[in-house]
Every structure is written in structure tokens, then in C-alpha cells.
C-alpha positions in Angstrom: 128.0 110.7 104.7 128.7 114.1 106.3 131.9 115.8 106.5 132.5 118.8 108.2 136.4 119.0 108.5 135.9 122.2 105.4 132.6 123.5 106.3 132.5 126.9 107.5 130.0 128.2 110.3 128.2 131.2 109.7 125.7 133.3 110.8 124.0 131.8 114.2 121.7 132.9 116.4 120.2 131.8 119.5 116.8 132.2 121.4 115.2 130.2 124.5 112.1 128.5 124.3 109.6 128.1 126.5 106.0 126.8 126.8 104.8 129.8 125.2 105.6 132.8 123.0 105.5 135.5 125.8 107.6 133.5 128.0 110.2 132.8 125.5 113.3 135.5 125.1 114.1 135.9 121.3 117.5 136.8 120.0 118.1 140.1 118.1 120.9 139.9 116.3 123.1 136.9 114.8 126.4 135.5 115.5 129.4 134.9 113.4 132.6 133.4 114.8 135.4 133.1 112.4 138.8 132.5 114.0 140.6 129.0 113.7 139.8 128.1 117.0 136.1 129.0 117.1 135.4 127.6 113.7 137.0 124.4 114.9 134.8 124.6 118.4 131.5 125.6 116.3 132.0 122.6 114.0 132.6 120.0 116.3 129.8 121.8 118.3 127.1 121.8 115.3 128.5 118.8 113.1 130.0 116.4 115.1 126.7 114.7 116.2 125.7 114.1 112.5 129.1 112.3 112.0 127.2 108.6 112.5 124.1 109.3 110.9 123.0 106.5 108.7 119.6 107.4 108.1 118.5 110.5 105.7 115.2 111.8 105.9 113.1 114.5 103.6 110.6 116.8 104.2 106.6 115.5 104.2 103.0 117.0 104.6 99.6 115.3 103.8 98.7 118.1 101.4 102.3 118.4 99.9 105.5 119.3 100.7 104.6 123.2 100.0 102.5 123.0 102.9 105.2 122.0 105.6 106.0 125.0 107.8 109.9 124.1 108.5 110.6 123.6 104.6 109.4 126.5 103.5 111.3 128.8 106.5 114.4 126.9 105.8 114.3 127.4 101.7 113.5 131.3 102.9 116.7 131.6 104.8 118.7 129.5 101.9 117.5 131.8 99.7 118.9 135.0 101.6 115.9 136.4 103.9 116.9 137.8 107.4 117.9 135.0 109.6 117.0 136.6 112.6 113.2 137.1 111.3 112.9 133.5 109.7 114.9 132.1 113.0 112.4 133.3 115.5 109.7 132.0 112.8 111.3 128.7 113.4 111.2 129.3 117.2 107.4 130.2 117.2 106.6 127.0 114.9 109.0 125.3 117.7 106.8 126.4 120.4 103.7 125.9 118.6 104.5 122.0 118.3 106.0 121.5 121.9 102.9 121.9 124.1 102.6 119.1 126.1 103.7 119.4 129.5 106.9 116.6 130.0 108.4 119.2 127.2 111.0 121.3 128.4 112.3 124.8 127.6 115.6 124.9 126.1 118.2 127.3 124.0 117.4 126.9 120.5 120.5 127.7 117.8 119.9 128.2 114.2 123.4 127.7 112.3 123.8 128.6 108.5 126.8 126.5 107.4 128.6 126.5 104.1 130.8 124.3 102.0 129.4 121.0 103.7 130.6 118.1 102.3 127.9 115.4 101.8 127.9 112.4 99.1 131.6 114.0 97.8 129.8 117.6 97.0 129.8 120.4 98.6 126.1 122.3 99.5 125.3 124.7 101.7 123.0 123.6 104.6 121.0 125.4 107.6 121.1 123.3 111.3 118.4 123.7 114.3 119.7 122.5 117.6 117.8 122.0 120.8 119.7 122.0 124.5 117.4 121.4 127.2 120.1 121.5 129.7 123.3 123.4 130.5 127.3 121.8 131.3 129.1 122.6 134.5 131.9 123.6 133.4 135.0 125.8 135.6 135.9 128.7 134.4 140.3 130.0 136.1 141.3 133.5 136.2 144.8 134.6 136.9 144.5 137.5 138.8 148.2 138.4 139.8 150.3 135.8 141.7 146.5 133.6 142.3 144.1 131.6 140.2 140.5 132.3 140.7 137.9 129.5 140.0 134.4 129.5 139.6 131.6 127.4 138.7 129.6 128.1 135.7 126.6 126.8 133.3 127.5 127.0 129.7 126.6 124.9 126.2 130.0 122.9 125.4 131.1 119.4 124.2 127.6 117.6 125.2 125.2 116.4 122.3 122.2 118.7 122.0 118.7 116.8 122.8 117.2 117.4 119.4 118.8 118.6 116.2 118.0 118.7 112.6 120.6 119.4 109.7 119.0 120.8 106.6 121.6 119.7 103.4 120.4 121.6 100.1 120.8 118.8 98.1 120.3 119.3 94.2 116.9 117.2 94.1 115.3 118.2 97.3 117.0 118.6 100.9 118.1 115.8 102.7 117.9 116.0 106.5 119.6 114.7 109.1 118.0 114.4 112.8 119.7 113.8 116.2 116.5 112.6 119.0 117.0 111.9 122.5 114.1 110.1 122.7 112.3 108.2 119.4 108.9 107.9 121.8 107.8 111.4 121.7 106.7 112.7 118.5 107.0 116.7 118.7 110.4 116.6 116.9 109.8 114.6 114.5 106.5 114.6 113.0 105.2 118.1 114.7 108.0 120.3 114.3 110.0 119.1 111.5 107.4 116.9 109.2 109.4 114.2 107.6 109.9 110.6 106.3 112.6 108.6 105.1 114.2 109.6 102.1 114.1 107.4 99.2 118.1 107.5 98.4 121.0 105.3 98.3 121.9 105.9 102.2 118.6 104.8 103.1 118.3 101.4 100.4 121.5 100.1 101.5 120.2 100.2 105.1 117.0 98.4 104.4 118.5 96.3 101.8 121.4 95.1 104.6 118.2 94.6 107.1 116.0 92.9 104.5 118.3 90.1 103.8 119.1 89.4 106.8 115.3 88.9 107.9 115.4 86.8 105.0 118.2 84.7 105.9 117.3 84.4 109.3 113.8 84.1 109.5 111.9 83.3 106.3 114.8 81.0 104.5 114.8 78.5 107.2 110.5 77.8 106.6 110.9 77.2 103.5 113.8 75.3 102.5 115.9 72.7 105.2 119.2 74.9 105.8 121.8 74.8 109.0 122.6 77.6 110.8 126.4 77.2 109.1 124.6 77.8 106.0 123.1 80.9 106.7 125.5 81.9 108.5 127.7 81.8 105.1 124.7 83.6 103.4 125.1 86.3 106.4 129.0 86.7 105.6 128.5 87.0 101.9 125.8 89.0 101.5 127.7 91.8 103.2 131.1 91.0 101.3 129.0 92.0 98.4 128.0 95.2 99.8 131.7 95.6 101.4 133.6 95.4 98.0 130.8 96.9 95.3 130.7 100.6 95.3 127.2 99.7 93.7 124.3 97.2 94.2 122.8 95.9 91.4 119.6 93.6 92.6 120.2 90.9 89.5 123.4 90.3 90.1 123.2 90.6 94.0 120.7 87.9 93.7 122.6 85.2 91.6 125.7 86.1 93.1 124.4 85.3 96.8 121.4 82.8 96.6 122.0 81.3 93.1 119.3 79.2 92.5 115.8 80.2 90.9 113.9 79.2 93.6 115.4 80.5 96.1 115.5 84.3 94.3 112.0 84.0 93.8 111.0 84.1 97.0 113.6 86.9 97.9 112.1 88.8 95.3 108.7 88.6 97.1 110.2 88.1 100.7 111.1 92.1 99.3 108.2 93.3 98.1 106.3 92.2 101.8 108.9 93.8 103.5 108.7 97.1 101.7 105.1 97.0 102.3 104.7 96.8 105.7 107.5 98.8 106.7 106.4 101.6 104.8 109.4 101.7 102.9 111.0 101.7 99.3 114.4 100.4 98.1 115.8 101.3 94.7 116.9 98.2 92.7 120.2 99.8 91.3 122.2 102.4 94.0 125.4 103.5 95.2 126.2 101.5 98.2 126.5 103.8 101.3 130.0 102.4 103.5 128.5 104.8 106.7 125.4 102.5 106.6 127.2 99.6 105.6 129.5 99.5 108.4 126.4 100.1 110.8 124.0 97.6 109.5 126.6 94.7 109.6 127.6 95.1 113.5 123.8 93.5 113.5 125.1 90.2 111.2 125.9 87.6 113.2 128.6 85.0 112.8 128.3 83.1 115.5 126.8 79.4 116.2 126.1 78.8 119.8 126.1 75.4 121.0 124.2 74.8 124.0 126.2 76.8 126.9 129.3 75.1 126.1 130.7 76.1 122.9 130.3 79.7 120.4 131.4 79.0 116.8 132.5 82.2 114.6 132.4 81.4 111.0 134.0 84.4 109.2 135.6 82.7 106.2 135.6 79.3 103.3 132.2 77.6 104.4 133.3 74.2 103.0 135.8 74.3 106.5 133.2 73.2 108.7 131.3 70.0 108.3 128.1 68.8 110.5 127.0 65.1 111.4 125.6 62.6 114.3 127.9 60.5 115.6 126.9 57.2 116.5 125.8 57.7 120.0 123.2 60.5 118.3 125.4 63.3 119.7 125.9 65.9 116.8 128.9 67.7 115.9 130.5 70.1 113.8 133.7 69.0 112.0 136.6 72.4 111.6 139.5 72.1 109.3 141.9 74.6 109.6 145.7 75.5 108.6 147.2 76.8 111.4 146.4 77.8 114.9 147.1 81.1 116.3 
């Protein structure tokens, strides 16, 4: 995914939004930071909360792409105009998309970054950050043999409320967004325009989620399988996408559920799934290990029994056995090596 360790921060500038243009103070001239220690503070700053993205999005219009306000000031600065023009562009589209009352005023930065690393390439990317709020923070002053202290309000190692990275990507830019909160839509849909990108970040993610619905939910209707079972199909299904560095649908598909059958009604389970969540998954892709690792924490290996026992099956399925004893009471069976 992103990696920012290299990147350098450019040109920046910063203007505070409010409800309207008049009220809003505009910046006039950019920014640029470049010792050590403020690269490393604008990085961690501008980058850091892109670090766990898993998701990528791209930019969207009903009457085509050419028609979304954002893209087409973003390629603008990319492509060398003034940033402080095409900056407070962005903060009057901003502005223009944030009138409903509960919206608050804010400091808006927009960062041109170079030499970001994304998908093992380098590209050169453009990031708009939204703080609604400032840190306390104390500020110490030696004056002589004392130390003064004072209070003050500042931008420092908090998140901001809204972001969106901008990645130049050779096809079409790939976008990265930071939301505080996924019910309103301003950000999103009114200010940025956007969807989810069809790519190999964002078909390993709904590939990983797809299968497990499948397991879970539609597996057990139609065929008679334990919860150790699918709990084996859980574990190896994302062994597959732990140890391939790509996913190839036929051979995911005999690999994990073998028989005809059974990939037959994968194979449509998929195609329902695709419709109604509005999304598309490539049948051949490089598997992403940023959404790998954050899809599985959502694979459970655990059998709960009643309120007495939990069961984790990580492992050789054919260690655990289930029955009925005589008395009807069932039972799972555990062979093991050693105990540690």
C-alpha cells in the first residue's frame, strides 16, 4: 500500500473554511518545509493516516469523469498551474459542498508530495486535509535562569477529520480517503465524487469478504456441513491468499472447495454478490497483503460450545472428530502431540 518513509513534502498551503466564501480567510502564498526534521513531522503529519488504508477509490461523475470538479483541479495542479489559485479553487468547491448546518469550519491544507511509494512505484501525488479542531499543546521558553510555559492551540500528531490522497497512478488516480464519520455524505460524494476502484487492493478485499459470506452463510443451506468444516474452509481460504502473491479464481476454486458442485454455486454465490453490492472483482490479480491482513482479523476460528467451552481450530482438520455419545450428549474428539 502506501509508503511514505521516501516521499518528499512540497509546496503546502493552508486556508480556513467556513460556511461561506466571504467568511472564509484564504491563503496567499504556499509553504515548503525542507529540513530533516520538518520533512519527517510533515510526513507523519500528511501520510501517516493513509498508512492502514485498505480500500482505494477513483474519481466518478454521472456525465463522466471530465465533469468532476476535484479531478480536474487536482490534474491542473499535477500538471504545474499555481497551487495557490487551484488550492483556493478546491477551497470554494469545499465550501460549495459543505452547507449544511452540523458542518463545521475547519483549516484546510493542500500538500503536493513527490516520490510516494504506492504498489512498489514511485508517483507523485497531491493530499487535501480537513481539521475541524485544534490540539492543546504547551509551548516552554527559557528565558534566563526560568522556564516560561504557555498554553497554546496548534495542528499536531492528531488525525485530521477528513482527508483525501490523490496518487497519479499510470491508468487513472487512485485515491485514498480518511472520514470521521461514513453517515454524512459531503466528503465523499459532494466534495470529492468517487467509487471504489476496480483494482487488485480492492478484489482481494471483496474476494476475502465474499467467501466468507459464502462459507458462513450460504454453504450451510445448501449442503449438511459442521461448523469444524467450515471452519477449515475459513482457515484455508486465507492460507491461499497468505502464501500466493496472486489469485487466480480456477485454481482458488479447486484448490479450496474441490468438488463441482460445490464451485458452481460459488461461482454464482459471486456473481449475486457483485450485484448487489455494487461491486466488481477481477478473476486474475495481485493479492494485496495490507487488505489481506485486514480482511482476515474478520475470519473466525473459533467453535463456541454453549457457555462452557471456545474451540480454536487453526491447523490439520482431520485432528478433531464429532459424535453423540450414548446418552445423546454430543462431543468433539481433539488429538493432539503435545501440550503446551
Amino acid at each position: 500500500m502506501i509508503n511514505g518513509k521516501e516521499a518528499s513534502v512540497g509546496e503546502f498551503i493552508l486556508h480556513h473554511v467556513k460556511t461561506t466564501e466571504a467568511d472564509s480567510v484564504f491563503g496567499d502564498g504556499p509553504e515548503l518545509l525542507q529540513s530533516d526534521e520538518e520533512q519527517e513531522f510533515l510526513r507523519k503529519l500528511f501520510l501517516k493516516p493513509f498508512m492502514n488504508s485498505s480500500q482505494t477509490f477513483e474519481f466518478t461523475h454521472a456525465a463522466g469523469v471530465e465533469y468532476n470538479a476535484l479531478h480536474g483541479l487536482c490534474n491542473a495542479i499535477c500538471a504545474g498551474e499555481d497551487l495557490v489559485d487551484r488550492s483556493r479553487d478546491i477551497a470554494r468547491h469545499l465550501i460549495g459542498s459543505s452547507q449544511h448546518h452540523n458542518i463545521k469550519p475547519g483549516d484546510l491544507f493542500v500538500v503536493k508530495f513527490a516520490k510516494l511509494e504506492f504498489g512498489l512505484r514511485e508517483y507523485e501525488a497531491i493530499g487535501i486535509y480537513k481539521f475541524d479542531e485544534k490540539e492543546v499543546f504547551l509551548e516552554s521558553k527559557h528565558k534566563g535562569g526560568s522556564i516560561d510555559l504557555r498554553l497554546k492551540l496548534g495542528i499536531g500528531n492528531a488525525k485530521p477529520n477528513k482527508a483525501c490522497l490523490v496518487v497519479f497512478t499510470d491508468d487513472a488516480p487512485t485515491l485514498f480517503v480518511v472520514d470521521d464519520n461514513d453517515h454524512t455524505t459531503y466528503w465523499q460524494q459532494d466534495f470529492i465524487g468517487l467509487r471504489p476502484k476496480k483494482d487488485h487492493v480492492n478484489s482481494t478485499s471483496h474476494m476475502l469478504e465474499l467467501t466468507k459470506s459464502f462459507i458462513t452463510e450460504q454453504l450451510p443451506h445448501d449442503y449438511p456441513i459442521g461448523k469444524a468444516d467450515q471452519i477449515d474452509l475459513l482457515n484455508r481460504s486465507v492460507q491461499y491468499f497468505k502464501t500466493n502473491g496472486e489469485y487466480d479464481q480456477e485454481a482458488f476454486e479447486q484448490e479450496i472447495f474441490q468438488e463441482e458442485g460445490v464451485i458452481q454455486r460459488f461461482q454464482k454465490f459471486g456473481q449475486d454478490f457483485q450485484r448487489e453490492n455494487d461491486v466488481e472483482i477481477m478473476q486474475n490479480f495481485e493479492i494485496s497483503s495490507q487488505a489481506v491482513k485486514r480482511q482476515a482479523r474478520i475470519f473466525k476460528s473459533v467453535i463456541k460450545l454453549d457457555k462452557n467451552f471456545h474451540i480454536y481450530i487453526h491447523g490439520d482438520r482431520n485432528r478433531i472428530e464429532q459424535g453423540v455419545d450414548d446418552r445423546g450428549r454430543k462431543f468433539y474428539r481433539i488429538f493432539y502431540d503435545e501440550e503446551t
